[in-house]
PDB file of the backbone (N, CA, C, O) and the ligand in Angstrom, with CONECT records:
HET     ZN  A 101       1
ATOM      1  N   UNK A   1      93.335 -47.894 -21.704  1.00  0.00           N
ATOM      2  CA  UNK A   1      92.714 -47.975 -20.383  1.00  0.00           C
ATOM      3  C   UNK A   1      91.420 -48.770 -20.396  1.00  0.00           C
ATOM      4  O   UNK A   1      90.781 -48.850 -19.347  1.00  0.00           O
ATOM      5  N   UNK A   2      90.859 -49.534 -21.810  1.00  0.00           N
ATOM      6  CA  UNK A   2      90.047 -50.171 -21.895  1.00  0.00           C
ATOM      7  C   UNK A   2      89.897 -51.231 -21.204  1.00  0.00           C
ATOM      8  O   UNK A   2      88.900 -51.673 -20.634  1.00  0.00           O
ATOM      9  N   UNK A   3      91.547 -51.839 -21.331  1.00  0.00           N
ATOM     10  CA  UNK A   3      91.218 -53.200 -21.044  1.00  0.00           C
ATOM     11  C   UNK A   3      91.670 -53.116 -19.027  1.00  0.00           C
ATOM     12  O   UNK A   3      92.431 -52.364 -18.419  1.00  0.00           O
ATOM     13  N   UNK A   4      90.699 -54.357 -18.506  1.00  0.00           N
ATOM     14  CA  UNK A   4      90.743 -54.470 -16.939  1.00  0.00           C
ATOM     15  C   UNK A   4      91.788 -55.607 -16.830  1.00  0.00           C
ATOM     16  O   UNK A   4      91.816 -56.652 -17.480  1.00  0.00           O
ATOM     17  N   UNK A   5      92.927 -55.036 -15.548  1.00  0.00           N
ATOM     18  CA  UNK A   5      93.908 -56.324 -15.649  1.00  0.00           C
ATOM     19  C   UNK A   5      93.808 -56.200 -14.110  1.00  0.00           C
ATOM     20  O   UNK A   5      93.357 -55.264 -13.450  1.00  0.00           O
ATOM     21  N   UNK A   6      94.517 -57.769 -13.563  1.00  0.00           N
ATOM     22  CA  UNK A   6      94.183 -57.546 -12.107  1.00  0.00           C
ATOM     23  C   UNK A   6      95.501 -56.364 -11.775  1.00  0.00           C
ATOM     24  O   UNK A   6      96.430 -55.774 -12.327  1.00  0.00           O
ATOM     25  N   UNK A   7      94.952 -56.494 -10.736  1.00  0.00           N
ATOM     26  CA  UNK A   7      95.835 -55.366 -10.030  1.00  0.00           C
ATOM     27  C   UNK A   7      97.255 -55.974  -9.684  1.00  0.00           C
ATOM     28  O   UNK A   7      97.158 -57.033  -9.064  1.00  0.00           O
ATOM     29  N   UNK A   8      98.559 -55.556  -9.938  1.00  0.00           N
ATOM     30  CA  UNK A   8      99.950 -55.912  -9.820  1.00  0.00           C
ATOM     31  C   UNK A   8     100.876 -55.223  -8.845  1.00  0.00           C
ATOM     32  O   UNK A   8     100.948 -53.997  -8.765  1.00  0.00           O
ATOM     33  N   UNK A   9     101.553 -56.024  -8.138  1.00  0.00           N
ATOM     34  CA  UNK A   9     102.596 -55.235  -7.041  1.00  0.00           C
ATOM     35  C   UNK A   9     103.638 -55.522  -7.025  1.00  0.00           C
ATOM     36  O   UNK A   9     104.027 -56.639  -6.681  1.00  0.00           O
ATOM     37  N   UNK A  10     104.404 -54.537  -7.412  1.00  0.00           N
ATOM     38  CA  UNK A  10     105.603 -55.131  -7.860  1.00  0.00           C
ATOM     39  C   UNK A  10     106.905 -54.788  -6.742  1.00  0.00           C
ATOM     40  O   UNK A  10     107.412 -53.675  -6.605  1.00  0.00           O
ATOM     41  N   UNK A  11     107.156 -55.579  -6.265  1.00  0.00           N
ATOM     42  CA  UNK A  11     108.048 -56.096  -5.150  1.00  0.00           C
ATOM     43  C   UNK A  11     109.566 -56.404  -5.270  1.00  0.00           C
ATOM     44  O   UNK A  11     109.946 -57.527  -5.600  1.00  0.00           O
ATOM     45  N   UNK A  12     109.992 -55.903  -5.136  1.00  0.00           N
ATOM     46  CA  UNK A  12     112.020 -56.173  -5.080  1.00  0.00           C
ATOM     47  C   UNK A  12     112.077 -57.748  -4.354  1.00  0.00           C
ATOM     48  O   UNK A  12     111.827 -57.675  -3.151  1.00  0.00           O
ATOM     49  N   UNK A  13     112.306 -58.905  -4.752  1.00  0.00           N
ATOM     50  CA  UNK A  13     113.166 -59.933  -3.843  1.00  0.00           C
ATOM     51  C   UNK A  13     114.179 -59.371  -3.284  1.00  0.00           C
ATOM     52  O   UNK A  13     114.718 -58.399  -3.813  1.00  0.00           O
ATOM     53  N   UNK A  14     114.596 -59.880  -2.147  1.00  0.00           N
ATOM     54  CA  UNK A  14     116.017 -59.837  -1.468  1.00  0.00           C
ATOM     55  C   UNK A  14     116.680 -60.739  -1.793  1.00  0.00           C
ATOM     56  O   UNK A  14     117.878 -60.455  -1.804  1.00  0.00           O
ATOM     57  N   UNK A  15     116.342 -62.163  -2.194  1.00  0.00           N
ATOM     58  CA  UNK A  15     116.901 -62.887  -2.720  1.00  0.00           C
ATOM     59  C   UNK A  15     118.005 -62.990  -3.676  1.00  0.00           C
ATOM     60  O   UNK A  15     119.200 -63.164  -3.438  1.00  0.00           O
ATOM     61  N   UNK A  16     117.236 -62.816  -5.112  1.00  0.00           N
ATOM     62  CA  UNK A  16     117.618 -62.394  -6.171  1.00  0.00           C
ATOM     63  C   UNK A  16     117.519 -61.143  -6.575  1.00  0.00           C
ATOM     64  O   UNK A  16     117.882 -60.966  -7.738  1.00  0.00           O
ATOM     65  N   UNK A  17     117.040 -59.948  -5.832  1.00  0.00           N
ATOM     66  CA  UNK A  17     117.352 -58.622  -6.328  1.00  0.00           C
ATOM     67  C   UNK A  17     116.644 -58.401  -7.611  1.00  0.00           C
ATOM     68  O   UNK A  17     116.918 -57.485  -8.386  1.00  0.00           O
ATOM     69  N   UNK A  18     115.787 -59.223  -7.780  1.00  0.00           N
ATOM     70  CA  UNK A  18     114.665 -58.970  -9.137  1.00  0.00           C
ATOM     71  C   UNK A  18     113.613 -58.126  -8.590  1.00  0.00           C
ATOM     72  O   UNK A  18     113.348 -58.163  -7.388  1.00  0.00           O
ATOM     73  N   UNK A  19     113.023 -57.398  -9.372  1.00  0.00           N
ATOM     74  CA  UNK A  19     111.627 -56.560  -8.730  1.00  0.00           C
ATOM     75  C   UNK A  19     110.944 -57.484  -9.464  1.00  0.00           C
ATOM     76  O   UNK A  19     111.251 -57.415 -10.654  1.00  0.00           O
ATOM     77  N   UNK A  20     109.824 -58.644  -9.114  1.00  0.00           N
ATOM     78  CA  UNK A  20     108.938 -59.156  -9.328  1.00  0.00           C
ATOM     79  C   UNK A  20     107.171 -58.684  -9.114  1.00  0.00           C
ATOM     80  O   UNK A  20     106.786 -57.965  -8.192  1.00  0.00           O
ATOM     81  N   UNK A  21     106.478 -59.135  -9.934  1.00  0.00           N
ATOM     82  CA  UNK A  21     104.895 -58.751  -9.994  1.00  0.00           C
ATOM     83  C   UNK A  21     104.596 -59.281  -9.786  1.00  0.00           C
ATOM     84  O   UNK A  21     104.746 -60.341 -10.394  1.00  0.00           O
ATOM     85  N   UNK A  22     103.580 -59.162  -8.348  1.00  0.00           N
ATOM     86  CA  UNK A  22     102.640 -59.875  -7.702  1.00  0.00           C
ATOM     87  C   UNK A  22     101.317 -59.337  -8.096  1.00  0.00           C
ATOM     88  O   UNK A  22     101.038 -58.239  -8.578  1.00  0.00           O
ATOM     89  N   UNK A  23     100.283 -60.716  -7.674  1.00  0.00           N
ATOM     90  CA  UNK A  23      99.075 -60.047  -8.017  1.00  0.00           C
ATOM     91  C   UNK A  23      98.430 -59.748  -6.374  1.00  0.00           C
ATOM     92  O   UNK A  23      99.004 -60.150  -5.362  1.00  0.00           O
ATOM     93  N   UNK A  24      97.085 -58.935  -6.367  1.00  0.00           N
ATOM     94  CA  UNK A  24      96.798 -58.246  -5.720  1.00  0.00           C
ATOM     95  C   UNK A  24      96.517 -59.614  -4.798  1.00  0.00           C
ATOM     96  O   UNK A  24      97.010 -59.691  -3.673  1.00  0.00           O
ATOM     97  N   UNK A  25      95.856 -60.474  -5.240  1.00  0.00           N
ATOM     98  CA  UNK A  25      95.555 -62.061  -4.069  1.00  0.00           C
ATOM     99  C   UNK A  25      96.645 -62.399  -3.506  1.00  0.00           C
ATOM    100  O   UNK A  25      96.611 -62.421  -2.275  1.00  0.00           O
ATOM    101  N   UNK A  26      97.904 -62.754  -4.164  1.00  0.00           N
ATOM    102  CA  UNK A  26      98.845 -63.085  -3.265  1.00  0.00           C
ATOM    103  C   UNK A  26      99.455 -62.061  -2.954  1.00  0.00           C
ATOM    104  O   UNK A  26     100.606 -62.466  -2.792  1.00  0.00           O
ATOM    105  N   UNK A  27      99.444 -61.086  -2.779  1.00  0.00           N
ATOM    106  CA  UNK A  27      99.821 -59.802  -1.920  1.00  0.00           C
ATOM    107  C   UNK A  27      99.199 -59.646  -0.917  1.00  0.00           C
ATOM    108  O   UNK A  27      99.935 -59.488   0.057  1.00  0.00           O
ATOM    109  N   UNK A  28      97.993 -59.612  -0.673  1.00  0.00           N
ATOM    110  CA  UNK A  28      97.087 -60.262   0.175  1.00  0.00           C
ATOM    111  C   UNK A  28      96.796 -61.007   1.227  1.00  0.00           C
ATOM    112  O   UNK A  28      96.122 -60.850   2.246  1.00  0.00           O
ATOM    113  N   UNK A  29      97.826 -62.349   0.504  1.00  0.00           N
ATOM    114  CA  UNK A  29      97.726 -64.088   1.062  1.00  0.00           C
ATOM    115  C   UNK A  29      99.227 -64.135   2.011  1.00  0.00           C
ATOM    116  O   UNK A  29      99.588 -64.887   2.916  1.00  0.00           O
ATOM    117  N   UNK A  30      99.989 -62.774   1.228  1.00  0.00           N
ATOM    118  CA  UNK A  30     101.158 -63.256   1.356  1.00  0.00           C
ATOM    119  C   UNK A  30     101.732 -62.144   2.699  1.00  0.00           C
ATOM    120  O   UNK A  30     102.617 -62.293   3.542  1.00  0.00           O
ATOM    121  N   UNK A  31     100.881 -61.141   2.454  1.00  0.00           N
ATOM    122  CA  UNK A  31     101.257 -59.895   3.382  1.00  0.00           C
ATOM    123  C   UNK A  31     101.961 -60.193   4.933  1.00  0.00           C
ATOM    124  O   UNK A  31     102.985 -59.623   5.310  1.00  0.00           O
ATOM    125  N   UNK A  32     101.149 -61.266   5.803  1.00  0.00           N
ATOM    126  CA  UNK A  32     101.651 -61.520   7.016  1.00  0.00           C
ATOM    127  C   UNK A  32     103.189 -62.060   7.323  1.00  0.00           C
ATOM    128  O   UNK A  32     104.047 -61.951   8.200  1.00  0.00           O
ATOM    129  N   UNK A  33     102.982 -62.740   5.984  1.00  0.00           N
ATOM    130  CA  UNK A  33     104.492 -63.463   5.948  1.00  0.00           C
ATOM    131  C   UNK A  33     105.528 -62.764   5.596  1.00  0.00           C
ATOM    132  O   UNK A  33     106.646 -63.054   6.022  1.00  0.00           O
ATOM    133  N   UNK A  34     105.227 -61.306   4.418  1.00  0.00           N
ATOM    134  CA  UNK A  34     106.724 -61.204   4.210  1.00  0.00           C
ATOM    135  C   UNK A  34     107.393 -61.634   2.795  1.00  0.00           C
ATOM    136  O   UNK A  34     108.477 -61.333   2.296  1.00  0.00           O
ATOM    137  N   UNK A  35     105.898 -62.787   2.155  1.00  0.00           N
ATOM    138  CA  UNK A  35     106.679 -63.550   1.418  1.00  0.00           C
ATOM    139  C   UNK A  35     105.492 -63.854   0.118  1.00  0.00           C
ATOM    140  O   UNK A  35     104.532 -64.580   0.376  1.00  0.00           O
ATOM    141  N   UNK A  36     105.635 -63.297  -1.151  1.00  0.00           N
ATOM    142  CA  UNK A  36     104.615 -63.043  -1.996  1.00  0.00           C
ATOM    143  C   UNK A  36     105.017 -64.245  -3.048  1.00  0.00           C
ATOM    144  O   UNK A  36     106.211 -64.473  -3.243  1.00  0.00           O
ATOM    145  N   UNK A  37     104.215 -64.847  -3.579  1.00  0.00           N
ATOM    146  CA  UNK A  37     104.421 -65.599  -4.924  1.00  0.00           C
ATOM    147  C   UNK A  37     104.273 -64.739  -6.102  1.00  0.00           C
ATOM    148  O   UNK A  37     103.246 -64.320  -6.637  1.00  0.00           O
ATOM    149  N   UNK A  38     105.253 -64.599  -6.336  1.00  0.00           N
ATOM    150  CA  UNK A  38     105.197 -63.512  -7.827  1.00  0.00           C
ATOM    151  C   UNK A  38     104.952 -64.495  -9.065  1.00  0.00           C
ATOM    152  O   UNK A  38     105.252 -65.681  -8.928  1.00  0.00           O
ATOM    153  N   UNK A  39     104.323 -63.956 -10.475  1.00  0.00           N
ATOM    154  CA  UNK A  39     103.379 -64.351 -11.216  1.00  0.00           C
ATOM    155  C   UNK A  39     104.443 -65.479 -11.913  1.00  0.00           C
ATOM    156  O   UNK A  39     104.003 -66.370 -12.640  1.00  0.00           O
ATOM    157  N   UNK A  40     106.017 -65.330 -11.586  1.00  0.00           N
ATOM    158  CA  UNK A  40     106.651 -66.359 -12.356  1.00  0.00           C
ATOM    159  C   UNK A  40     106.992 -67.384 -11.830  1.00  0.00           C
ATOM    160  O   UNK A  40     107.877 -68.120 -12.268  1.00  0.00           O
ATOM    161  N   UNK A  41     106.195 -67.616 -10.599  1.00  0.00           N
ATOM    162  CA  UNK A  41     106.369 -68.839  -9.724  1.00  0.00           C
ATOM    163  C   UNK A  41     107.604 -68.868  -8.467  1.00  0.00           C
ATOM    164  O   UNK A  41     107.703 -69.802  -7.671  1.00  0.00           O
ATOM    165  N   UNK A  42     108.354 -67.859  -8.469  1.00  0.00           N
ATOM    166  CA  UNK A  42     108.868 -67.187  -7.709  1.00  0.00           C
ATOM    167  C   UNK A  42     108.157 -66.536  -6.139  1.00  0.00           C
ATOM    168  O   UNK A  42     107.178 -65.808  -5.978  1.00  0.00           O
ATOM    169  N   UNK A  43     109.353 -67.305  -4.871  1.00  0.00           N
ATOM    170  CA  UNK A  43     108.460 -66.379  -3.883  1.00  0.00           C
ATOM    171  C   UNK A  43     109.635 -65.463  -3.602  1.00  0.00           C
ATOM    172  O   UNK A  43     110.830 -65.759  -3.597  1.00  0.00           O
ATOM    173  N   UNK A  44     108.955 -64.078  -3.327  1.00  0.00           N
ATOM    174  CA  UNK A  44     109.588 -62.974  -2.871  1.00  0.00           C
ATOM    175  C   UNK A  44     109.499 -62.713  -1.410  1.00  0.00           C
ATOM    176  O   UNK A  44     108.589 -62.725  -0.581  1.00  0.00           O
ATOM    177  N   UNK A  45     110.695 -62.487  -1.399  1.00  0.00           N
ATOM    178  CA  UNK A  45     110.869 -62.033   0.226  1.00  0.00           C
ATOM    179  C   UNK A  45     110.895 -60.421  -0.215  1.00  0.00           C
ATOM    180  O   UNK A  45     111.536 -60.145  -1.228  1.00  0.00           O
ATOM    181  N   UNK A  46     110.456 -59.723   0.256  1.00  0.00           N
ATOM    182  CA  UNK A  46     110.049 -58.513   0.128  1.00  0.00           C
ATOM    183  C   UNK A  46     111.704 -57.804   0.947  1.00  0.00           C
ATOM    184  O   UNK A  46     112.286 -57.968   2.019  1.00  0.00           O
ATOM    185  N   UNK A  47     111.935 -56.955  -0.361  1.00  0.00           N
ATOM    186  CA  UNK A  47     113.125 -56.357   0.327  1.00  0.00           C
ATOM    187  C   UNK A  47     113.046 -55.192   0.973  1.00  0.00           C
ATOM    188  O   UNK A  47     111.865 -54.854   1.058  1.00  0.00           O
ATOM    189  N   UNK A  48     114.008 -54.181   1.624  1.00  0.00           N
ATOM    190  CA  UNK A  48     113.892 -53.274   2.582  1.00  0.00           C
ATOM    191  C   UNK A  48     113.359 -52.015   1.356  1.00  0.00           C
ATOM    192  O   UNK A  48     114.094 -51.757   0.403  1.00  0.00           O
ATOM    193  N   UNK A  49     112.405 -51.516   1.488  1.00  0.00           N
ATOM    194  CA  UNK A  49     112.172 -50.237   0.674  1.00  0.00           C
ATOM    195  C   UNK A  49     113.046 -49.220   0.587  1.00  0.00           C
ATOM    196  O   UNK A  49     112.860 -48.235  -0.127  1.00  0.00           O
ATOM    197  N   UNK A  50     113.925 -49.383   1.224  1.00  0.00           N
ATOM    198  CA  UNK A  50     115.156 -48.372   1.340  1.00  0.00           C
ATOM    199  C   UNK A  50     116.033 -48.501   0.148  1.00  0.00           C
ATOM    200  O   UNK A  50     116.860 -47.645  -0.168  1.00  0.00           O
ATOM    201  N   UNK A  51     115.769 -49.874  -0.658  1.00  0.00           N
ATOM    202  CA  UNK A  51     116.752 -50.286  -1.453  1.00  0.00           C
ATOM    203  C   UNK A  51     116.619 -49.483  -2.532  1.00  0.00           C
ATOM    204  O   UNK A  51     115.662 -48.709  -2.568  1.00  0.00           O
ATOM    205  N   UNK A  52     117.303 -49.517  -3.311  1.00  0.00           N
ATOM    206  CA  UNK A  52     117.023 -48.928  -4.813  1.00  0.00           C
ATOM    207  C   UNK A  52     116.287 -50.014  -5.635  1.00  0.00           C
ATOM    208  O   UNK A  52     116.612 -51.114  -5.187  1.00  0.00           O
ATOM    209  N   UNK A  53     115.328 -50.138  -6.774  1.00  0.00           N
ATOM    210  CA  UNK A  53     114.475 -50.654  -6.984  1.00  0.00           C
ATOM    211  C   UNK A  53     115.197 -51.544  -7.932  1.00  0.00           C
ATOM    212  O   UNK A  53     116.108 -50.932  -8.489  1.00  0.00           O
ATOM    213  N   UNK A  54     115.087 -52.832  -8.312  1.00  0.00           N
ATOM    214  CA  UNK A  54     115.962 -53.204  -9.055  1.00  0.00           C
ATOM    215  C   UNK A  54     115.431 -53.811 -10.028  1.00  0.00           C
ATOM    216  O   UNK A  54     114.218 -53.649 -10.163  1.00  0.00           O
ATOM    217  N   UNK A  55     116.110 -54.640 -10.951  1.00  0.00           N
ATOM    218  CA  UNK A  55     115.635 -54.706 -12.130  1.00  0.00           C
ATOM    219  C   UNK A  55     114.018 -55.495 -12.492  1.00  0.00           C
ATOM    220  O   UNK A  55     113.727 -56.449 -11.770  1.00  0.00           O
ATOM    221  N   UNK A  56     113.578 -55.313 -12.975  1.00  0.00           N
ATOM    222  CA  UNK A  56     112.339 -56.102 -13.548  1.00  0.00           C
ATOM    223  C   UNK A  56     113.047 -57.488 -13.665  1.00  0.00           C
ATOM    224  O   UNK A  56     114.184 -57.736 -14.066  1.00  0.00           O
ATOM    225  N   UNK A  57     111.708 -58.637 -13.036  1.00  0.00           N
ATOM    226  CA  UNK A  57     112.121 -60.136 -13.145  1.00  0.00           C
ATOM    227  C   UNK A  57     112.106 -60.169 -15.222  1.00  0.00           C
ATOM    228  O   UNK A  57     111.618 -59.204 -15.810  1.00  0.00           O
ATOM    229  N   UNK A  58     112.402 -60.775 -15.627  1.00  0.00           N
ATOM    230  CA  UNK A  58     112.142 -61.020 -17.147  1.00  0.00           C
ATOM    231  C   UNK A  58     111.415 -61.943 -17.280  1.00  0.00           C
ATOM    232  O   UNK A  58     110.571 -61.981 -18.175  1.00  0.00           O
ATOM    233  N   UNK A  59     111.624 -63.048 -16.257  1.00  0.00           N
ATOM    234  CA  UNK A  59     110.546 -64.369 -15.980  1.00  0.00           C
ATOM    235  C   UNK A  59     109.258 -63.546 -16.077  1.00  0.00           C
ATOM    236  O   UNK A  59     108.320 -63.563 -16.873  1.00  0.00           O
ATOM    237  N   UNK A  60     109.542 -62.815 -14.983  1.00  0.00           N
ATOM    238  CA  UNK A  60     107.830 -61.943 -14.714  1.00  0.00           C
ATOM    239  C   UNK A  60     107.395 -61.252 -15.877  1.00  0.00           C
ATOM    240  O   UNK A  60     106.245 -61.297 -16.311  1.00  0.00           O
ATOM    241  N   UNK A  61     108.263 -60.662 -16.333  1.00  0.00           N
ATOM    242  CA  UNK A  61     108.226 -60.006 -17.783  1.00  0.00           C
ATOM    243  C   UNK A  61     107.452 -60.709 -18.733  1.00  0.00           C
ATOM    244  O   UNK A  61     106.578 -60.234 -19.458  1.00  0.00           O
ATOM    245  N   UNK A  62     107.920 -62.115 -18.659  1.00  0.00           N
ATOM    246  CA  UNK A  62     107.349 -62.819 -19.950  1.00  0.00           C
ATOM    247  C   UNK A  62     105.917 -63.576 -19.571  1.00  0.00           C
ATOM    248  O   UNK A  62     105.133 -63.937 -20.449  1.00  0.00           O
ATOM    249  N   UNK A  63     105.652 -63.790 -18.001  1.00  0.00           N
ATOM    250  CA  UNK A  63     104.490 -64.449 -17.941  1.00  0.00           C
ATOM    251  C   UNK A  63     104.100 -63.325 -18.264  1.00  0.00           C
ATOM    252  O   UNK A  63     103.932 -63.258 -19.482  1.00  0.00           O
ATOM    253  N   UNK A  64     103.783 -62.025 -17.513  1.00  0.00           N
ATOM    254  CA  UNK A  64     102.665 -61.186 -18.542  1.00  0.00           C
ATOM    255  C   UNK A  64     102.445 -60.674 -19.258  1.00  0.00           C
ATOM    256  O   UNK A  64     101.524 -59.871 -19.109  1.00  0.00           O
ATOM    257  N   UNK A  65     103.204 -60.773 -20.699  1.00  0.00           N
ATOM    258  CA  UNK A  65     103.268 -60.795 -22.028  1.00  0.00           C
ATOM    259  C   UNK A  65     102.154 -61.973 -22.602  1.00  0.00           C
ATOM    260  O   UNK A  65     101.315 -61.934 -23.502  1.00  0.00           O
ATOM    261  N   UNK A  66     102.546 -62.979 -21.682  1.00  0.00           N
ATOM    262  CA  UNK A  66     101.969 -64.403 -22.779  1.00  0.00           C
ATOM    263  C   UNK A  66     100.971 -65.160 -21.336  1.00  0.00           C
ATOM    264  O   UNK A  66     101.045 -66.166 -20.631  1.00  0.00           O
ATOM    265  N   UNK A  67     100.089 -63.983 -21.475  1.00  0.00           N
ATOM    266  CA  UNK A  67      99.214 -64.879 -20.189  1.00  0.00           C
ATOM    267  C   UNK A  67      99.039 -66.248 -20.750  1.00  0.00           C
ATOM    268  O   UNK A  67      99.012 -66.273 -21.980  1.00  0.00           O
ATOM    269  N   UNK A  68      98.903 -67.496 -20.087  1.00  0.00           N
ATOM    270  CA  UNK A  68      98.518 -68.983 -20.591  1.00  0.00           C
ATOM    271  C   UNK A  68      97.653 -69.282 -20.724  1.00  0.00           C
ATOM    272  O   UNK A  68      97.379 -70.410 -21.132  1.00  0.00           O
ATOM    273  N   UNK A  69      96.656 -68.210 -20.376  1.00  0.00           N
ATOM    274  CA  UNK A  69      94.891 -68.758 -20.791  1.00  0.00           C
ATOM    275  C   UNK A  69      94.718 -67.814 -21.949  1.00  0.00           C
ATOM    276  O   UNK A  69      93.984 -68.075 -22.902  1.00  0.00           O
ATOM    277  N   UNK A  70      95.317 -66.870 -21.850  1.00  0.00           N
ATOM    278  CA  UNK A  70      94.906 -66.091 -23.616  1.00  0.00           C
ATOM    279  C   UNK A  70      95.425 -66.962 -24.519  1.00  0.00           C
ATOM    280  O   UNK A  70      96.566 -67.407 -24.645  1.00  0.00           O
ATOM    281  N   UNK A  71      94.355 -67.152 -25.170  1.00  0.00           N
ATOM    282  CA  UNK A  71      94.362 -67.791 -26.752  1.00  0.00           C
ATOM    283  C   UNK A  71      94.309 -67.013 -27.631  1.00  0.00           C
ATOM    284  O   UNK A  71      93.448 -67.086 -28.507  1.00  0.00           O
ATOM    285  N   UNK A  72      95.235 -66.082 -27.588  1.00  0.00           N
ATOM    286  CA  UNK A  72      95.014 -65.340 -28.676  1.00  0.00           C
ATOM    287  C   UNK A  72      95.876 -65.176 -29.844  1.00  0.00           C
ATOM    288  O   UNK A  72      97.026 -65.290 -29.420  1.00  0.00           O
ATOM    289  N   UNK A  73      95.896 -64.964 -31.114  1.00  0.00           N
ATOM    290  CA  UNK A  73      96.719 -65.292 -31.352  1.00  0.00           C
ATOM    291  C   UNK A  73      98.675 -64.526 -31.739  1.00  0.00           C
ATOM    292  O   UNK A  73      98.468 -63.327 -31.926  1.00  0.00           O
ATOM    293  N   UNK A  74      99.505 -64.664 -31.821  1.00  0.00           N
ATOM    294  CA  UNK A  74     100.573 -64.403 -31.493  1.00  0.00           C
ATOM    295  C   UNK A  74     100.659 -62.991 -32.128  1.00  0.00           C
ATOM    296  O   UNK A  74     101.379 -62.167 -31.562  1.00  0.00           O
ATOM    297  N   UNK A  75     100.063 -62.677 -33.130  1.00  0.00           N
ATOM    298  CA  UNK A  75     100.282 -61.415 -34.190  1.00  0.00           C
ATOM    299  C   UNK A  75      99.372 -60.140 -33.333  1.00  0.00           C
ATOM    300  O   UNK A  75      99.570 -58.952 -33.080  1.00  0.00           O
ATOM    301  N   UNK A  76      98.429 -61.008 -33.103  1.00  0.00           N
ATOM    302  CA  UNK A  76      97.587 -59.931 -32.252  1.00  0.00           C
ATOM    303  C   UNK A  76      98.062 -59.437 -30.739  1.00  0.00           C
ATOM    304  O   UNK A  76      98.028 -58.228 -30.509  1.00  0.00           O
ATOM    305  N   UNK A  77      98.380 -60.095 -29.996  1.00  0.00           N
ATOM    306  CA  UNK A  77      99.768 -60.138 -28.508  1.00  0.00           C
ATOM    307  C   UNK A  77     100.396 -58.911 -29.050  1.00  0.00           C
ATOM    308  O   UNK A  77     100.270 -57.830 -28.475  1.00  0.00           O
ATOM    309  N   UNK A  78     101.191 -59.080 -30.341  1.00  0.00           N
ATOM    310  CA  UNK A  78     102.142 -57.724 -30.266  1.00  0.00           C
ATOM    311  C   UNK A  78     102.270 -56.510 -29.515  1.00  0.00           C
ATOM    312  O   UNK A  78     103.178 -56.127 -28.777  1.00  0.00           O
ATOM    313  N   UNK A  79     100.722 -55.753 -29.986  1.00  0.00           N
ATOM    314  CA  UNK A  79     100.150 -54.810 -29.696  1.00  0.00           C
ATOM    315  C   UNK A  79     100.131 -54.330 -27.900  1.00  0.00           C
ATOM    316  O   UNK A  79     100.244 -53.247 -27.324  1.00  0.00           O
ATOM    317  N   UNK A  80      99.906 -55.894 -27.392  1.00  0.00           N
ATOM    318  CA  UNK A  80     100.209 -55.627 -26.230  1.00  0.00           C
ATOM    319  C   UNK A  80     101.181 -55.279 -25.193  1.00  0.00           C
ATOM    320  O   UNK A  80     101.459 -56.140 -24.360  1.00  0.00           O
ATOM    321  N   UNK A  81     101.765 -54.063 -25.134  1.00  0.00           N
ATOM    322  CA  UNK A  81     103.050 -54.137 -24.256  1.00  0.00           C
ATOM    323  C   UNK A  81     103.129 -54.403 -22.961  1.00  0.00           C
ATOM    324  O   UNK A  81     101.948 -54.341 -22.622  1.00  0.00           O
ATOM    325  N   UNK A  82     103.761 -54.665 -21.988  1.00  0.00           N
ATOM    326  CA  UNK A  82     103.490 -54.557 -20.735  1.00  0.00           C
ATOM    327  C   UNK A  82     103.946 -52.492 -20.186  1.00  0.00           C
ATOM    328  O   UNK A  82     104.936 -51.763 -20.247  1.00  0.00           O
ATOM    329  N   UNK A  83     102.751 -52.397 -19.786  1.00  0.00           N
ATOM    330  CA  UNK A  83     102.958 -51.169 -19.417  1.00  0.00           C
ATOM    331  C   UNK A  83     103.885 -50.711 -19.017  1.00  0.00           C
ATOM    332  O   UNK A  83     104.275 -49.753 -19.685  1.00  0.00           O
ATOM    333  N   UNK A  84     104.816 -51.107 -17.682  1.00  0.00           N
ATOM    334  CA  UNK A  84     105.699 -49.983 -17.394  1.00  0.00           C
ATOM    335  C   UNK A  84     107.147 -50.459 -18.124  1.00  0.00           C
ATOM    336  O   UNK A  84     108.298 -50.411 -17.689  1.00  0.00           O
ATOM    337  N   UNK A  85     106.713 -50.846 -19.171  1.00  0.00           N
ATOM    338  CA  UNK A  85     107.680 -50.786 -20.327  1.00  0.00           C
ATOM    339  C   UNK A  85     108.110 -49.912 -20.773  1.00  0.00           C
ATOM    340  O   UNK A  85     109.319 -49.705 -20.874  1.00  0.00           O
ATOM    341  N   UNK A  86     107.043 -49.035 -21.226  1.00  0.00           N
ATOM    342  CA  UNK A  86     107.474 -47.532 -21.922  1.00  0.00           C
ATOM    343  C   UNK A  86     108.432 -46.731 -20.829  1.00  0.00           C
ATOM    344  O   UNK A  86     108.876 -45.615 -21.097  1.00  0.00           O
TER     345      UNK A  86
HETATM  346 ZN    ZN A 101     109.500 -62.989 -11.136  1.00  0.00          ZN2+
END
């Protein structure tokens, strides 16, 4: 709980039926529309909450595993899981 990450919303497409992670800005940016840019470059059309929740994007999965500005290096990443992994 040390470390501060932005805040994530994770959103079902209707599209593709991926639950994608948005960040809290384009959740935000995106709210009026309906239509969120999720972190894998993906826009989500926000599906009916009624749905059953569906799978995690893996795209999304992997951008936040391997943020592109962490330089850190690959051995040390390990450690990091994405939370609602467990
Ligand atoms: Zn995605």
């Amino acid at each position: 709980m040390s470390r501060v990450e932005p805040f994530l919303v994770h959103i079902r497409c209707d599209t593709d039926g991926y639950t994608h992670a948005v960040t809290e800005d384009e959740f935000a940016a995106g709210r009026h529309d309906g239509r969120f840019r999720a972190v894998c470059g993906h826009v989500v059309l926000a599906a009916p909450m009624i749905e059953e929740p569906g799978r995690f994007d893996p795209v999304c999965r992997d951008v936040l595993r391997t943020p592109p500005s962490a330089a850190v290096p690959r051995q040390e990443r390990r450690g990091l899981r994405w939370r609602s992994r467990r």
